[in-house]
GUMAR-591402 format. One record per residue (C-alpha): y, x negated, z. Coordinates in nm, 3 decimals, decimal comma. Example, Ala and Ser with C-alpha at 12.3 -4.5 7.8 and 13.67 -1.06 7.14 Angstrom:
REM residues 2
        yy        xx        zz
    -0,450    -1,230     0,780
    -0,106    -1,367     0,714
//
This chain:
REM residues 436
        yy        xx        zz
    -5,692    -2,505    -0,816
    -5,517    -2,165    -0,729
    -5,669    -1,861    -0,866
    -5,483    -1,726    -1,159
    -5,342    -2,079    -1,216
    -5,629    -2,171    -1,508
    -5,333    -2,313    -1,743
    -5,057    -2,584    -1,592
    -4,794    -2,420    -1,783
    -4,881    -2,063    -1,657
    -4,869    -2,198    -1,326
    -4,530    -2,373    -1,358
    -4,348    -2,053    -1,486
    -4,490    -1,839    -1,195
    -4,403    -2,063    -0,927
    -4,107    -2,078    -1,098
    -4,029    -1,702    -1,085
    -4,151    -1,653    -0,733
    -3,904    -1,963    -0,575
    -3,581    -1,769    -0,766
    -3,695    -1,403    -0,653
    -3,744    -1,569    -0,290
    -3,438    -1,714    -0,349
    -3,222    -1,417    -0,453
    -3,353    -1,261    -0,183
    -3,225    -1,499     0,042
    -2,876    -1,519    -0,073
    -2,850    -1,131    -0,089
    -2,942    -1,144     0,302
    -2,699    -1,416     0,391
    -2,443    -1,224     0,141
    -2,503    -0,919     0,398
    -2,518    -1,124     0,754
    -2,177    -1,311     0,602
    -1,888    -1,375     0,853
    -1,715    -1,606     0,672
    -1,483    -1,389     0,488
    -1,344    -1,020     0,532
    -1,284    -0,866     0,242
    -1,103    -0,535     0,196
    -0,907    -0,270    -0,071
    -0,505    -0,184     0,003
    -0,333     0,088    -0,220
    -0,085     0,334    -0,116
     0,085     0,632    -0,230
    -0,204     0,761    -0,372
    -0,152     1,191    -0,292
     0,007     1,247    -0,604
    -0,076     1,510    -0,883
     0,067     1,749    -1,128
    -0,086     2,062    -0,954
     0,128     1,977    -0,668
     0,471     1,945    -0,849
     0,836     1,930    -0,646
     1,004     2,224    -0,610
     1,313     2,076    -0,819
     1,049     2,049    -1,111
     0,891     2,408    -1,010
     1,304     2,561    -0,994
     1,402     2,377    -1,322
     1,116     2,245    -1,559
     1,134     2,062    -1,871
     0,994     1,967    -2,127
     0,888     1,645    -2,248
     1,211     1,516    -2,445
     1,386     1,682    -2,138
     1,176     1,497    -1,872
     1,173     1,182    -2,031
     1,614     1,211    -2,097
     1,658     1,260    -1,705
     1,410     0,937    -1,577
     1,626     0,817    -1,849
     2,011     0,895    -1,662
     1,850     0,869    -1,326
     1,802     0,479    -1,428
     2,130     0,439    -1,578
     2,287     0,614    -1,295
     2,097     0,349    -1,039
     2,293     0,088    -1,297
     1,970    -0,066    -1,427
     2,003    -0,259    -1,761
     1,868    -0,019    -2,064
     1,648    -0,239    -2,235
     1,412    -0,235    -1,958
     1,399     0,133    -1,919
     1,074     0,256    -1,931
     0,829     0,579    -1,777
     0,510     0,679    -1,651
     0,297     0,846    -1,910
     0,365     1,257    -1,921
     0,142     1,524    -1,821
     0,197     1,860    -2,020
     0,050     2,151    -1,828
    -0,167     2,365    -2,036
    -0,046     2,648    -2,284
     0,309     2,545    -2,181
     0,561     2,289    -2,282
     0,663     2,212    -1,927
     0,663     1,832    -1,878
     0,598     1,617    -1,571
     0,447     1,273    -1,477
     0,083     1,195    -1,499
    -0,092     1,091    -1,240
    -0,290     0,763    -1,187
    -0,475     0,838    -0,866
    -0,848     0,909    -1,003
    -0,781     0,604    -1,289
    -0,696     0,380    -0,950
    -0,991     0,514    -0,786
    -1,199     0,444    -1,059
    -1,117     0,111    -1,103
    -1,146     0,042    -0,731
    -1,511     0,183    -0,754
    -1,591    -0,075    -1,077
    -1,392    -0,377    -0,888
    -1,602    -0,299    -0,577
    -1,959    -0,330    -0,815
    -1,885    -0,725    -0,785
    -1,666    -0,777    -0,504
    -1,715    -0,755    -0,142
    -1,533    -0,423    -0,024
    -1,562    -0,353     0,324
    -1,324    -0,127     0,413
    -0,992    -0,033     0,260
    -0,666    -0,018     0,405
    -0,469     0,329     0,303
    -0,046     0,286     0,296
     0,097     0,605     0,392
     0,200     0,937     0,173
    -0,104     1,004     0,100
    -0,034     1,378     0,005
     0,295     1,471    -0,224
     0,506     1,590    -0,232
     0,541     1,741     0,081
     0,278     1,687     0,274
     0,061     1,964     0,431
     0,155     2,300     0,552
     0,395     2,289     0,292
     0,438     2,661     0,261
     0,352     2,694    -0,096
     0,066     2,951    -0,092
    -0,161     2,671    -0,136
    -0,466     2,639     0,106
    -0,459     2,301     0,295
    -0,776     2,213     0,324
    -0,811     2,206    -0,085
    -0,478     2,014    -0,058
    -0,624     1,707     0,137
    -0,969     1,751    -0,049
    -0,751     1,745    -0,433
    -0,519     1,444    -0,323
    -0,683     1,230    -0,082
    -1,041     1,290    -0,140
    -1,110     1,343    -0,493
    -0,927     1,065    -0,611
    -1,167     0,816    -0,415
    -1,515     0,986    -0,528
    -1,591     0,722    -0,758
    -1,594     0,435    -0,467
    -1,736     0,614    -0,233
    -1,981     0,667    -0,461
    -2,050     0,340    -0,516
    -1,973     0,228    -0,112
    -2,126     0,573     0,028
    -2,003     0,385     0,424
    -1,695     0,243     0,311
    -1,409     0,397     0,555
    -1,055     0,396     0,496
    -0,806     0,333     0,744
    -0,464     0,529     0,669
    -0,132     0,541     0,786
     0,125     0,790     0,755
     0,425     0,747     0,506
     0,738     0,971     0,443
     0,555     1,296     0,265
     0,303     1,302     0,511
     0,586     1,384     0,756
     0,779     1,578     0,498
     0,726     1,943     0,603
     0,614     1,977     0,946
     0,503     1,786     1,270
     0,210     2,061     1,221
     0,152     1,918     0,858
     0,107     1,542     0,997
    -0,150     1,731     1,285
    -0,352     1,890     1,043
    -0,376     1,574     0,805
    -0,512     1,358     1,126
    -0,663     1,632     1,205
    -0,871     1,632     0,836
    -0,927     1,286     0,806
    -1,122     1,312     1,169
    -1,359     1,523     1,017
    -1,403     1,278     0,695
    -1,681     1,000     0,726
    -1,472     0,813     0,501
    -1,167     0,823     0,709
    -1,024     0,700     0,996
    -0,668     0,834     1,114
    -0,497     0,807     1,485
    -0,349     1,158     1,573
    -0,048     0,945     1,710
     0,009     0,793     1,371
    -0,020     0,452     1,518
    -0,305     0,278     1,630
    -0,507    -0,069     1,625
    -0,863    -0,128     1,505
    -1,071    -0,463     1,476
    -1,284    -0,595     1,186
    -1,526    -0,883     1,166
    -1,723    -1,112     1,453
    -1,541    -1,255     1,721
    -1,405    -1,594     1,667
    -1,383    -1,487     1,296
    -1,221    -1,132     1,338
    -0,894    -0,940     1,218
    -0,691    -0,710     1,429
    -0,484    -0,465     1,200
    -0,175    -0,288     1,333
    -0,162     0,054     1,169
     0,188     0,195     1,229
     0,429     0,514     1,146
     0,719     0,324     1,023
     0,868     0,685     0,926
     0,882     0,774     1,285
     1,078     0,425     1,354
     1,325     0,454     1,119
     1,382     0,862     1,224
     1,475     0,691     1,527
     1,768     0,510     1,399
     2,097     0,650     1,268
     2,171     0,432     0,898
     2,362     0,488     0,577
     2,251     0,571     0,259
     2,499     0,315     0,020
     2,434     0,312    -0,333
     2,475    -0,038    -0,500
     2,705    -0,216    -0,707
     2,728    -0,203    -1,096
     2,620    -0,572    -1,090
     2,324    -0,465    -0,842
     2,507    -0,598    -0,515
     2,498    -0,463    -0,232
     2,802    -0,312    -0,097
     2,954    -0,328     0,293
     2,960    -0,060     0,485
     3,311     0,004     0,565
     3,368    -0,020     0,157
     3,119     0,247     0,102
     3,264     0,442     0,406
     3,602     0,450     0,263
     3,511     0,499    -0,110
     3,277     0,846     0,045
     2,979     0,674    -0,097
     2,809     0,619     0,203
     2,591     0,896     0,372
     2,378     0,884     0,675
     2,005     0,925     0,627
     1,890     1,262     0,644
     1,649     1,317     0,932
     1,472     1,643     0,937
     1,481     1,773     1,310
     1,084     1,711     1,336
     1,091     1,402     1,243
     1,321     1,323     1,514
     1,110     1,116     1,825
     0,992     1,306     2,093
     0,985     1,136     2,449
     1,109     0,798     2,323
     0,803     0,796     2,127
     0,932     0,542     1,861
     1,027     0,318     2,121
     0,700     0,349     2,299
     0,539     0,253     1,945
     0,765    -0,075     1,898
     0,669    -0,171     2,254
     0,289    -0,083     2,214
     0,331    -0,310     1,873
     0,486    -0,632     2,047
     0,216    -0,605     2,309
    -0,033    -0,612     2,089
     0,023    -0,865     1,867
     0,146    -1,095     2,183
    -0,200    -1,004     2,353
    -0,445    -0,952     2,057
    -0,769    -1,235     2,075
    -0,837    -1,129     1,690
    -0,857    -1,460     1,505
    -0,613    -1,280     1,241
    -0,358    -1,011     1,282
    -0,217    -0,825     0,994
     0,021    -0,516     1,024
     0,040    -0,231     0,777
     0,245     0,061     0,729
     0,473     0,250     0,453
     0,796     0,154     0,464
     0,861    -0,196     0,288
     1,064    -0,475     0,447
     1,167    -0,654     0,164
     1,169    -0,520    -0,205
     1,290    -0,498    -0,535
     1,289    -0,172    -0,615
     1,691    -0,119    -0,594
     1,628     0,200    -0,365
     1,438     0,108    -0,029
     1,693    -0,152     0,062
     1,886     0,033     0,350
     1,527     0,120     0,499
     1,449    -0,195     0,492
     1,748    -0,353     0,638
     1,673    -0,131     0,955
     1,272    -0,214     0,955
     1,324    -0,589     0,978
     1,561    -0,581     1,221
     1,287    -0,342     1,427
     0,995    -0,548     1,344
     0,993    -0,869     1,169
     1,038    -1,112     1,457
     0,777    -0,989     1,603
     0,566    -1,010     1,260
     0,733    -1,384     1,237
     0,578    -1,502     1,575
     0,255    -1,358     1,553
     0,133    -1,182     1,211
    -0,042    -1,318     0,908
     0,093    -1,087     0,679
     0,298    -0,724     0,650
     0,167    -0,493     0,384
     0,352    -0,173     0,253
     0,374     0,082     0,016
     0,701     0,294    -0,054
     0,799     0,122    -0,369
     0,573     0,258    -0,663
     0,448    -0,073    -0,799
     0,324    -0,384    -0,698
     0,489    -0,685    -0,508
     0,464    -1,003    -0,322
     0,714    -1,135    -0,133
     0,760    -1,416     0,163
     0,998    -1,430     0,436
     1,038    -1,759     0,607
     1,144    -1,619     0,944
     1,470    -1,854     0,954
     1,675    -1,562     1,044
     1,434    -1,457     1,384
     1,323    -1,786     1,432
     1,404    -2,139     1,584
     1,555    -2,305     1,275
     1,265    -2,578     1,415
     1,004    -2,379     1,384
     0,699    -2,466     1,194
     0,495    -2,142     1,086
     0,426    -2,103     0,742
     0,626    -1,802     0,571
     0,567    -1,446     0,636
     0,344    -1,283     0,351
     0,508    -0,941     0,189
     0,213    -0,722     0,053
     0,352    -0,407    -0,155
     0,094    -0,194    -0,302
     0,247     0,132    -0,387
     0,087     0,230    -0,699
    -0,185     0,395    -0,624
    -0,075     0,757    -0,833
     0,296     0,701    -0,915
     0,490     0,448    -1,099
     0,810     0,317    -1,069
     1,042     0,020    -1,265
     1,263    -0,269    -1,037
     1,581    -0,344    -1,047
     1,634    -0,663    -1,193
     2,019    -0,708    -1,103
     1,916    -0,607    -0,760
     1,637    -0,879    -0,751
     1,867    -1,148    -0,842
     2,104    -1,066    -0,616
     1,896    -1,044    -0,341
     1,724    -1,390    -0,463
     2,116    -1,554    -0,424
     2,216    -1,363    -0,091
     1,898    -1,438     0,106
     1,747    -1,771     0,178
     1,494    -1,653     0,359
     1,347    -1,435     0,121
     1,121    -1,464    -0,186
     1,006    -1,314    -0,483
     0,648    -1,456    -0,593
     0,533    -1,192    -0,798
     0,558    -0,841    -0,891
     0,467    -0,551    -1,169
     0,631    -0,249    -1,276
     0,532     0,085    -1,484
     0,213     0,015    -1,377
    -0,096     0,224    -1,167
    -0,267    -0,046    -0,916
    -0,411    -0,176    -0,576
    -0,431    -0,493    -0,421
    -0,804    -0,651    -0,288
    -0,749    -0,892     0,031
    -0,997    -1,128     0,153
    -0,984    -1,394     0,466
    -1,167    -1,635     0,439
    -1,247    -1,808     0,761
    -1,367    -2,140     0,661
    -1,075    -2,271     0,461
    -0,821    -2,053     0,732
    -0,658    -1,884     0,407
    -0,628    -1,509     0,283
    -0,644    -1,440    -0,089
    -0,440    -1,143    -0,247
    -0,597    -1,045    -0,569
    -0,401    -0,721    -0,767
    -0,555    -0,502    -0,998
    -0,407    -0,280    -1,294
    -0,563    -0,006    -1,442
    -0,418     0,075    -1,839
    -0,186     0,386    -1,888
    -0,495     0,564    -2,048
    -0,610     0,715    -1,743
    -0,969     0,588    -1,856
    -0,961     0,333    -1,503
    -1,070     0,028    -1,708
    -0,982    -0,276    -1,419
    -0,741    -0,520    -1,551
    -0,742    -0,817    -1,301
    -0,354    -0,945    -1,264
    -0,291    -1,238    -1,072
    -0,410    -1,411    -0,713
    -0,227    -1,578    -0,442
    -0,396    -1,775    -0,217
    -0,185    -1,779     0,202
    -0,248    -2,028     0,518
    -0,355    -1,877     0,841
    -0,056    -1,862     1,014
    -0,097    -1,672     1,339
    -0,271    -1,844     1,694
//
């Protein structure tokens, strides 16, 4: 008999121990040499926070009953129904009354960080305006480099914290380009000196996860710099949250052209040159999966975004219809899923599943939808769909592929109003591989 093993039952219980240690052990190492799934964080519009206020709120504050009045006529003048108005907490600065909205960046952060205790979190996906409100070298006295630390750093302590290697891919939204072709520079610029970052000084770029065979190809790209390349109107909807035509909106001198600051303006057909270098790339890519990211949404509820995204999708979605898995944005301060069957870019034979809509915008800010606008939009457009979506709320989304059923699984996360970043798990959807 074994030394030490004098009594059967003694015996029993060690071996016992020692087979689920070895175990444990075991699984933790496969856990690690895993290929099977890829599994990583997406949240976006995540650079906001009261020390870096508008200048409309700097040039005419308010206080809290004040604040709270004008979210209130802004909705009413967007002709959203009144029993579903509703606002994002309110930050009060000190020793004043001067009212603004809180921010839910470090509560997102947070929750990220506890989420990413128990889940597999790889890498994270980052969806554009990452600093508010106007991006750097914003000419406000205040230094840039504490700018980018305070709004794009801080916020994500917690998670790198608890992943000290996890990197975060960004892309570039509409405040990032806000002030200055400078102020984009010196954000890439920053995030190429972060070990948690990863930024292409073009604004665009490609980058691979995973083993090959079982591998995703993300397409990072500067959908503000596409749609600065297009000349579109502005046009305000209907009462009954329609959408009106053109020439109506023309003639009733409610339309007006987007307003394109002169440095956001391409350079060298550079938007072009991005649109080509994106069809190439999805056409050519070997990457078993191939998802595209950037701010600007192409299909939303949000009763604002809607021109934008008229001009994206006809830009980029049948190129996203023939050879993408799935198109996640941020723009719209909440969180959405949406489908697009690609009957509109397509052969009406055609046999691809639908078109995946990722929105996960509420990474700081919040924002309601517009529910006339939804419906209308459900009526008008066949190819489009709404699966799922939350408002007034601070959140991320957590995407895994899993390469033995050939599926991706979108799981979104809500943090409570408190700021405290309990995690609140919301719902999962569960997608078909659809790209060759």
């Amino acid at each position: 008999m074994q030394a030490g093993c004098i009594f059967m039952k003694k015996c029993i219980i060690i071996a016992t121990l020692t087979f689920v240690l070895y175990s444990a052990a075991s699984y933790s190492q496969e856990q690690s040499n895993d290929t099977s799934t890829i599994s990583f964080l997406a949240f976006g519009d995540g650079g906001y926070s009261p020390e870096y206020p508008k200048q409309k709120h700097i040039e005419n504050p308010k206080n809290k009953r004040e604040f709270i009045a004008a979210e209130k006529q802004d909705w009413l003048d967007d002709n959203r129904p009144l029993a579903e108005f509703n606002h994002a907490p309110i930050f009060v600065y000190p020793n004043t009354n001067i009212a603004t909205e809180q921010s839910g960046a470090k509560a997102v952060g947070q929750a990220m960080a506890t989420l990413c205790k128990t889940a597999n979190c790889e890498f994270a996906i980052q969806l554009g305006d990452n600093i508010y409100p106007d991006g750097a070298d914003a000419n406000d006295g205040k230094d840039d480099e504490q700018r980018m630390g305070d709004l794009i750093l801080t916020p994500l302590k917690p998670l790198f914290e608890e992943k000290n290697s996890l990197v975060v891919y960004s892309a570039l939204g509409n405040h990032d380009w806000k002030t200055s072709r400078k102020g984009v520079a010196l954000q890439t610029a920053w995030m190429s000196k972060q070990a948690n970052f990863h930024m292409d000084k073009k604004g665009y770029y490609s980058f691979k996860q995973g083993e090959p065979g079982n591998d995703v190809e993300f397409f990072v790209i500067d959908t503000n710099m596409l749609l600065a390349g297009q000349h579109y109107y502005e046009i305000p909807l209907r009462e009954d949250g329609s959408e009106q035509g053109l020439a109506s909106a023309l003639a009733s001198g409610q339309a007006e052209v987007e307003d394109i600051e002169r440095h956001e303006t391409p350079i060298n057909g550079e938007d072009h040159k991005q649109l080509a270098w994106l069809a190439n790339g999805l056409k050519h890519s070997s990457a078993k999966w191939k998802i595209v990211y950037g701010h600007h949404v192409l299909w939303s509820i949000g009763g604002t975004k809607y021109d934008e995204a008229h001009v994206l999708r006809r830009l980029i979605l049948p190129e996203l219809c023939q050879y993408a898995d799935a198109y996640i944005a941020g723009h719209e301060h909440d969180l959405e899923l949406l489908t697009d069957d690609c009957s509109r870019v397509m052969p009406s034979n055609h046999s691809m599943p639908k078109l995946p809509l990722i929105i996960s915008g509420a990474a700081s800010k919040m924002r309601g939808t517009h529910t006339p606008f939804a419906k209308y939009q459900q009526m008008q457009y066949p190819e489009y769909d709404l699966v799922w979506s939350k408002s007034f709320t601070w959140g991320f989304a957590h995407i895994q592929l899993n390469n033995l059923n050939d599926a991706m699984t979108v799981n979104f996360y809500s943090t409570p109003n408190d700021g405290k970043g309990k995690l609140v798990q919301e719902r999962s959807f569960t997608f078909s591989h659809r790209s060759n």
